[in-house]
C-alpha positions as CSV (number, residue, x, y, z in Angstrom):
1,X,35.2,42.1,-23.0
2,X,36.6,44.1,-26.1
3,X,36.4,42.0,-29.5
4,X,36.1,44.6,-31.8
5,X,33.1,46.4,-33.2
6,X,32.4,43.7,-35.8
7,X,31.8,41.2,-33.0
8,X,28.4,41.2,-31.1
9,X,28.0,38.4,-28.4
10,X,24.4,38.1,-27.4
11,X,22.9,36.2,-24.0
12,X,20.0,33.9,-25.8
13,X,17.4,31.9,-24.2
14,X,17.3,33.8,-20.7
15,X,14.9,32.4,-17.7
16,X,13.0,35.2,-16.7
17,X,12.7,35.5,-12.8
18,X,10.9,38.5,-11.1
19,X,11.5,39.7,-8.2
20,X,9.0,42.4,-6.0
21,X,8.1,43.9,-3.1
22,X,4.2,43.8,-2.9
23,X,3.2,47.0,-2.1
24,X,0.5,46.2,0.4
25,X,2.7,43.3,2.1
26,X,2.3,46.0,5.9
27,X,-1.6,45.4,5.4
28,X,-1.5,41.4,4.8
29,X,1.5,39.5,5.8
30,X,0.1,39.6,9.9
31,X,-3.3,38.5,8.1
32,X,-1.8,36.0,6.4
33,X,1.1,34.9,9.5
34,X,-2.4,34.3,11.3
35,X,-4.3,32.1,8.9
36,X,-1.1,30.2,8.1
37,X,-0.1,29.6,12.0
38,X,-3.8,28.7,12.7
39,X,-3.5,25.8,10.3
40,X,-0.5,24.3,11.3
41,X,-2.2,23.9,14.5
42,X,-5.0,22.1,13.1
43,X,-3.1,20.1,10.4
44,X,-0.4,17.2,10.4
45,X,0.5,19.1,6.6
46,X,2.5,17.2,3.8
47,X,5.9,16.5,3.2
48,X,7.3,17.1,-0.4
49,X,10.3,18.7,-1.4
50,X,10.2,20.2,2.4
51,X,12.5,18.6,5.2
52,X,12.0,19.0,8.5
53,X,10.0,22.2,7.6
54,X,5.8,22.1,7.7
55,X,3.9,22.4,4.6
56,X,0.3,23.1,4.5
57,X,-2.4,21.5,2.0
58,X,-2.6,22.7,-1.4
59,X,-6.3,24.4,-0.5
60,X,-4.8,27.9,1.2
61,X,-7.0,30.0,-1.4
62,X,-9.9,28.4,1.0
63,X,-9.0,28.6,4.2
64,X,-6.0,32.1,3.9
65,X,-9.3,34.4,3.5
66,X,-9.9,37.7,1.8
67,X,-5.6,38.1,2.3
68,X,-4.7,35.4,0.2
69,X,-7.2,35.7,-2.0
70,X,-5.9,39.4,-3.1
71,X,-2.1,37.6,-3.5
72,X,-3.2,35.3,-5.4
73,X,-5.4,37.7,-7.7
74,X,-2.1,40.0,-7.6
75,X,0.1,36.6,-8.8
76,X,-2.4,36.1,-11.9
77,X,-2.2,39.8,-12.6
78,X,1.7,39.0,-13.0
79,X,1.0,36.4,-15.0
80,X,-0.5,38.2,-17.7
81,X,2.4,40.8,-16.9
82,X,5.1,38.5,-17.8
83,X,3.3,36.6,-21.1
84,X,2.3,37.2,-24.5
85,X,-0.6,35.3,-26.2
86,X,0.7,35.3,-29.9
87,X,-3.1,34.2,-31.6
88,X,-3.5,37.6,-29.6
89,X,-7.2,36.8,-28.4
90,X,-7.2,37.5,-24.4
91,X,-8.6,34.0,-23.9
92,X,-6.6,32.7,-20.9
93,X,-7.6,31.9,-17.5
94,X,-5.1,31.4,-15.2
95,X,-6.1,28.8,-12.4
96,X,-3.8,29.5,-9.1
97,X,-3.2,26.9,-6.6
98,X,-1.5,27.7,-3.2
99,X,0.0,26.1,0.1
100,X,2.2,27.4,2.9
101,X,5.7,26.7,4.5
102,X,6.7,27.0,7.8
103,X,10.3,26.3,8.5
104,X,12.4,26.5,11.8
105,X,16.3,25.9,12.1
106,X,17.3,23.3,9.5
107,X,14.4,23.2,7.1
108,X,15.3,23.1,3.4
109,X,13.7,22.1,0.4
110,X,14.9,19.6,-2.1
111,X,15.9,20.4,-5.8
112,X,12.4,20.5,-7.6
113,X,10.3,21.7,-10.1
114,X,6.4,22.3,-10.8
115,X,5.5,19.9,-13.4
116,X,1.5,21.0,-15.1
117,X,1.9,24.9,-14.1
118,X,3.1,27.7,-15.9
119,X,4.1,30.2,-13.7
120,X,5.4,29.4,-10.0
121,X,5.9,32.0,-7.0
122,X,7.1,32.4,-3.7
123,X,6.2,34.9,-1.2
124,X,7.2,35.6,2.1
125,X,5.2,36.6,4.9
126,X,8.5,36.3,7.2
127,X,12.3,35.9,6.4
128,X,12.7,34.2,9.6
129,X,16.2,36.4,9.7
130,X,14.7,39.0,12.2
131,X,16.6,41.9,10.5
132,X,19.8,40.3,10.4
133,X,22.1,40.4,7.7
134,X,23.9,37.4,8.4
135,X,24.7,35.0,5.5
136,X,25.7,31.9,7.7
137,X,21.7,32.4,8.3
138,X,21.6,30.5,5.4
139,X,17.8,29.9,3.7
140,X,19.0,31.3,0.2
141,X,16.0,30.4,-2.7
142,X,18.6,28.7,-5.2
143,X,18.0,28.4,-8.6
144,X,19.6,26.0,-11.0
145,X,20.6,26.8,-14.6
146,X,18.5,24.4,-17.4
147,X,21.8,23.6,-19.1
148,X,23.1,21.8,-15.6
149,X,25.4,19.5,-15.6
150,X,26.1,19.4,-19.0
151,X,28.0,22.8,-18.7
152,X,30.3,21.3,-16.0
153,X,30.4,18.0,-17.1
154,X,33.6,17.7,-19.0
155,X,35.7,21.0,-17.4
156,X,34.2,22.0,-14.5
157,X,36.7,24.5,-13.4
158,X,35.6,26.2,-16.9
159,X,33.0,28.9,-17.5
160,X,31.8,30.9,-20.1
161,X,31.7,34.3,-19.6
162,X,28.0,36.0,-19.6
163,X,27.2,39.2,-21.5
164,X,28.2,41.1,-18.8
165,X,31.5,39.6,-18.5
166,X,31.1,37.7,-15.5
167,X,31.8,34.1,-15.3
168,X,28.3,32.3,-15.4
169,X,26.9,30.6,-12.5
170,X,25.3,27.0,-12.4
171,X,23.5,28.2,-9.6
172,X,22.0,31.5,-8.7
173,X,21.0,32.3,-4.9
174,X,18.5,34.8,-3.7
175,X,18.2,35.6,0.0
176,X,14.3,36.0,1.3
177,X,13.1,38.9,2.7
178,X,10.1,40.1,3.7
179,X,7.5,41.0,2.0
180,X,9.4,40.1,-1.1
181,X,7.8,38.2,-4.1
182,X,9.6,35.8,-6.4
183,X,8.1,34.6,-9.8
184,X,9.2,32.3,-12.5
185,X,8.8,29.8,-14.6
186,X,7.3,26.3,-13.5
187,X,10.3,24.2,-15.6
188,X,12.9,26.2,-13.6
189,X,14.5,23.8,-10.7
190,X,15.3,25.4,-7.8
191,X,15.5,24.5,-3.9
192,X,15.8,26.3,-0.5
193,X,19.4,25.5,1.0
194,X,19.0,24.5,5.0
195,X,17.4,27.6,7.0
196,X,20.0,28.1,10.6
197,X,18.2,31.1,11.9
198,X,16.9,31.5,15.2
199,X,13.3,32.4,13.8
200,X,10.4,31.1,11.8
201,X,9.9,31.8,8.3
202,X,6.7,31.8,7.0
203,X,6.4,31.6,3.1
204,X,3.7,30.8,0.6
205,X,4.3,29.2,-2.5
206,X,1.8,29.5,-5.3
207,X,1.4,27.1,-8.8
208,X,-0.3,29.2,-11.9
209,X,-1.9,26.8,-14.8
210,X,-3.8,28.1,-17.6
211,X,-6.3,27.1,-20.1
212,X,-7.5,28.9,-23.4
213,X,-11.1,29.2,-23.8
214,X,-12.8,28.4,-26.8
215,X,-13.7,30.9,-29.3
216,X,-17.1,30.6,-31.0
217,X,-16.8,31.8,-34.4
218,X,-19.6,32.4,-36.8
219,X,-19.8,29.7,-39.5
């Protein structure tokens, strides 16, 4: 886009998403692809947003061991990472609470969000794709923009373009792979479109809420 130096277009109000490889994800994920397979033998699990998928209990940080303990210690460390207390006292405590997802061919996960956490994640033991590259594989982790559907409500074959400009997006895909961790915020919808590998993915989805201490103060 060229408007002429006087004009400056600026993308406000962005939704941060992170996205990482953990760097110790060769030491953990068969750790973890253990604990996780061990309780889907043992438990029924819940259904949610997940269909046709399993998903575990929300108590993994008790029964994933010393593996999931470190992820979820190296999802908090994020979490200060990614926000700012403005009183500026350090007085946070982030309170991480985890469950896993198994899904075979066809799982997907409704359109949902994380309502009482601040930070959500997603990390993937397995990508279920088996090193193929394949996007009728399907599984994408879609995100939906906060604005939806009033930005296609009255012309949807109109979009503004981005600061970039590219045409915005009312949807943004990422496709999983392993040993990959996604973070963002807990009001941000998103969903899992319908997994068609031959695989199993294994995933583990963490909720971060936080509380501020009190301060005692003299006087």
């Amino acid at each position: 886009m060229n408007f002429g130096d006087e004009v400056k277009i600026e993308g406000l109000f962005s939704s941060p998403v992170m996205a990482e490889p953990w760097n110790v994800a060769a030491r953990f994920n068969p750790i973890l692809r253990d604990a996780i397979v061990d309780r889907q033998k043992q438990n029924a699990g819940v259904t949610k947003s997940n269909l046709l998928g399993w998903q575990s209990d929300l108590e993994m940080l008790r029964w994933g061991g010393e593996a999931a303990r470190v992820l979820a210690s190296h999802i908090v460390e994020r979490c200060e990472n990614l926000t700012v207390d403005r009183r500026g006292e350090g007085l946070l405590r982030w309170y991480p609470e985890m469950w896993a997802n198994v899904s075979r061919a066809g799982a997907s996960n409704q359109t949902h969000a994380h309502p009482g956490a601040y930070w959500s994640a997603v990390y993937y033991v397995d990508d279920g794709y088996q090193g193929s590259a394949d996007k009728r594989l399907g599984g994408e982790l879609v995100f939906v923009d906060p604005r939806f559907p009033m930005v296609r409500m009255r012309t949807p074959d109109l979009r503004p373009l981005g600061t970039d400009g590219e045409p915005q997006h009312h949807e943004v895909w990422f496709r999983p792979r392993t040993g990959m961790l996604v973070m963002f915020p807990s009001w941000l919808q998103h969903s899992v479109r319908p997994y068609l590998g031959s695989g199993t993915r294994i995933s583990i989805a963490v909720n971060v809420s936080l509380t501020r201490l009190a301060v005692l103060r003299d006087g």
